[in-house]
C-alpha positions in Angstrom: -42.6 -40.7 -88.7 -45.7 -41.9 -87.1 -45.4 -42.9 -83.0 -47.4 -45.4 -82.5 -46.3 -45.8 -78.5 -50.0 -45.0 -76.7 -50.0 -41.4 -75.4 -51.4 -39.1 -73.0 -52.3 -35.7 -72.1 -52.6 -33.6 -69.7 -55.8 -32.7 -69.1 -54.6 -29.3 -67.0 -52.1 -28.0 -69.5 -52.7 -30.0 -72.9 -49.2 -31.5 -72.5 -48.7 -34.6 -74.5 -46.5 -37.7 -73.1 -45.5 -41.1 -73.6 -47.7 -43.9 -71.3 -45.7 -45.7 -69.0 -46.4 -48.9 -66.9 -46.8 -48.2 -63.6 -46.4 -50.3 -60.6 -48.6 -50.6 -57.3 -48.5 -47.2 -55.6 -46.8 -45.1 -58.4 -48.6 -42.1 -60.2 -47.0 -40.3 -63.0 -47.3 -36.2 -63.0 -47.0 -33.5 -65.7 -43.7 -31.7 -65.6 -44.8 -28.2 -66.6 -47.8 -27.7 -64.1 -47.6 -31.3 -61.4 -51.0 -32.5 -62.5 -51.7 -36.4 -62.1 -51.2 -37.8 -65.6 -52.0 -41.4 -64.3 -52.7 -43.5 -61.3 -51.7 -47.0 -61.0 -55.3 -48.8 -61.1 -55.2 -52.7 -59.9 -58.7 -53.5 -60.4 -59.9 -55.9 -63.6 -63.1 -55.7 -65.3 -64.4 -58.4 -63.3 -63.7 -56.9 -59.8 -64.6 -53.0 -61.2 -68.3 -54.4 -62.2 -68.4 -56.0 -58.8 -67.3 -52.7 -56.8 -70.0 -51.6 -59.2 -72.8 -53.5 -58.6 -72.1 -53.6 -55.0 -71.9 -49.5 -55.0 -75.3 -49.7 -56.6 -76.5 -51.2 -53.9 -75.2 -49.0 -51.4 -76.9 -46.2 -53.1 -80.3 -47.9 -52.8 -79.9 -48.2 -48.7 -77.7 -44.4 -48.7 -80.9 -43.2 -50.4 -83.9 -44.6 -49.2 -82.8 -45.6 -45.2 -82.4 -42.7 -42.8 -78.8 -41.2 -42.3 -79.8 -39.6 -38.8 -82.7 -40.6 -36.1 -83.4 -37.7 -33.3 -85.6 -37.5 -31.1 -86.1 -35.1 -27.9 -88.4 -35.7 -25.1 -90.6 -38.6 -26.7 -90.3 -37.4 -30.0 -88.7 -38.9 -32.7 -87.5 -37.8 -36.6 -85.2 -39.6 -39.2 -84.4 -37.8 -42.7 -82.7 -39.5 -45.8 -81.0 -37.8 -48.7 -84.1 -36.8 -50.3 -85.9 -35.5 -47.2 -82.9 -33.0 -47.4 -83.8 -32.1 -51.1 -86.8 -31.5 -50.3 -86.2 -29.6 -47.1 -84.0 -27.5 -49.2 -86.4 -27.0 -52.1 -89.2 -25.3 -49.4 -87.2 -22.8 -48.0 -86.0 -19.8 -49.9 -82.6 -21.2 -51.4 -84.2 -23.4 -53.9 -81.8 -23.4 -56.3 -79.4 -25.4 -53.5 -81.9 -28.2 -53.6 -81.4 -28.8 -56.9 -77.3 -28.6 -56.4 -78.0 -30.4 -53.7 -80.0 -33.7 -55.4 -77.7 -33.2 -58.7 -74.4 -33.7 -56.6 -75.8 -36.5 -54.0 -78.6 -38.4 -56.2 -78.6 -37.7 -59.7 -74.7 -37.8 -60.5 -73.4 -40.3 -58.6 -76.2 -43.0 -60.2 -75.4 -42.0 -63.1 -72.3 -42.6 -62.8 -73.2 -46.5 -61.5 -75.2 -46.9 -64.4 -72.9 -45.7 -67.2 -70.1 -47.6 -65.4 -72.4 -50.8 -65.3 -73.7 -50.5 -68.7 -70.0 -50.2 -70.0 -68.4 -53.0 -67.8 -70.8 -55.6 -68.3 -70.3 -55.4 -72.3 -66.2 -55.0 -71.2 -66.5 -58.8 -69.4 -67.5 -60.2 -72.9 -64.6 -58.2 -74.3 -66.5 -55.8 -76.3 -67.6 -52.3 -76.7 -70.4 -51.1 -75.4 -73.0 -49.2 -77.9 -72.7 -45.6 -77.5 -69.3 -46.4 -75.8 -67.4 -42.8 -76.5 -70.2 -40.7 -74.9 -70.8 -43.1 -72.0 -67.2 -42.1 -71.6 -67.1 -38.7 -72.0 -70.3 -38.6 -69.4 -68.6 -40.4 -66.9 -65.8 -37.9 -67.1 -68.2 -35.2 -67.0 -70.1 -36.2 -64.1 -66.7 -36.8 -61.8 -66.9 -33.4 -60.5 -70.3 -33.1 -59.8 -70.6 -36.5 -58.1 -69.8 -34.8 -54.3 -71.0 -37.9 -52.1 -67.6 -37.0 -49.7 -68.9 -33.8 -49.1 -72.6 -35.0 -48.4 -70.9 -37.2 -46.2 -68.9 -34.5 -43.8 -71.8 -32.3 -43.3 -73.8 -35.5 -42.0 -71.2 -36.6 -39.4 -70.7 -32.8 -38.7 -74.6 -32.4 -38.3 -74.2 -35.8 -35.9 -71.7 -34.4 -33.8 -72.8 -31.3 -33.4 -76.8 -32.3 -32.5 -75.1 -34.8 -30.3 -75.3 -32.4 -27.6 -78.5 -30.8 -27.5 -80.5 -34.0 -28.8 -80.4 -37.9 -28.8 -78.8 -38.9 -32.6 -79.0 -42.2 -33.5 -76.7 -42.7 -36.9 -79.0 -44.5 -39.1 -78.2 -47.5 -41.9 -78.2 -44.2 -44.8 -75.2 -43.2 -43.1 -73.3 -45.9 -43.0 -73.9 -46.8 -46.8 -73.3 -43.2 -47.5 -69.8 -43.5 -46.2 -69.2 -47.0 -47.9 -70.5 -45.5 -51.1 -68.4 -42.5 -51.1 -65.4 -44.7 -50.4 -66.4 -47.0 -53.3 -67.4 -44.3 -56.0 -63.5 -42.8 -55.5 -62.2 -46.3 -55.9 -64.5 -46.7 -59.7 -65.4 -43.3 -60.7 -63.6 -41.1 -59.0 -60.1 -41.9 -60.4 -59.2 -42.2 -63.8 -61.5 -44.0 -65.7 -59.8 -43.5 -69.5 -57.4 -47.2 -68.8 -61.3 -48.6 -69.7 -60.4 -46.8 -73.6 -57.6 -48.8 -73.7 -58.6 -52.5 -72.0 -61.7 -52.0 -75.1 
């Protein structure tokens, strides 16, 4: 006899359950090995392409502003994201630089673009074209997108030059930690109740 309740699986053991309805706050875990089935997700189409579009922004001014002003005796540097690419990309660890702009730069537009590209077809109720590998990227590109992580080492590096130099946080850092906040919030949790709303 065919179920036709919606159903999901595990995506650390394979297990296959029931969907449930959850309420605000509630999460739903696998019995065999405690992984998060689901997380209750508030957020419409509407106000997801908003976070969206707003997160996009944030990635313009997290990119292209400095996250960190110093300057010693008269003399004054800022860096951005990409100056710390390419200060990584000189020195012998090359292969970090490229880590470095895939997990910071590369990944998490992406993901705004994929999510933008799908939501704005999803607020005229349709599927996007190419809508299943969109998809399948964006769930791809979750654990690469490490913005958090970018994020600690800047406010370590602030704290810790704080006491031989003058550090001045600049706008970059600010957008980087509304940014990361956002991208958990859209991309970083589950993204499959978008198969289901189209």
């Amino acid at each position: 006899m065919a179920n036709d309740k919606p159903l999901i699986i595990c995506e650390h053991c394979d297990c296959v359950y029931e969907k449930v309805t959850l309420a605000r706050h509630q999460k739903t875990l696998c019995n065999r090995c405690s992984g998060v089935l689901q997380r209750y997700n508030g957020l419409s189409v509407e106000q997801r392409l908003a976070l969206t579009v707003t997160a996009s922004v944030l990635w313009i001014f997290a990119n292209f502003y400095p996250v960190m002003s110093i300057s010693l005796q008269g003399l004054k540097n800022s860096a951005t994201l990409w100056d710390s690419v390419v200060a990584l990309s000189l020195g012998p660890i090359t292969f970090i630089a490229l880590v470095a702009a895939i997990s910071i730069i590369i990944a998490p537009v992406f993901q705004l673009l994929l999510l933008m590209w799908v939501l704005s077809f999803a607020l005229a109720g349709k599927r996007s074209p190419a809508f299943k590998p969109c998809m399948r990227w964006l769930e791809a590109l979750r654990p690469w997108s490490m913005l958090e992580v970018c994020l600690l080492g800047a406010m370590v590096a602030v704290f810790k030059l704080a006491g031989m130099l003058d550090v001045l946080p600049g706008i970059g850092l600010f957008a980087l930690a509304a940014l990361s906040l956002l991208l958990i919030r859209i991309a970083g949790r589950d993204v499959r109740d978008l198969w289901e709303t189209l």
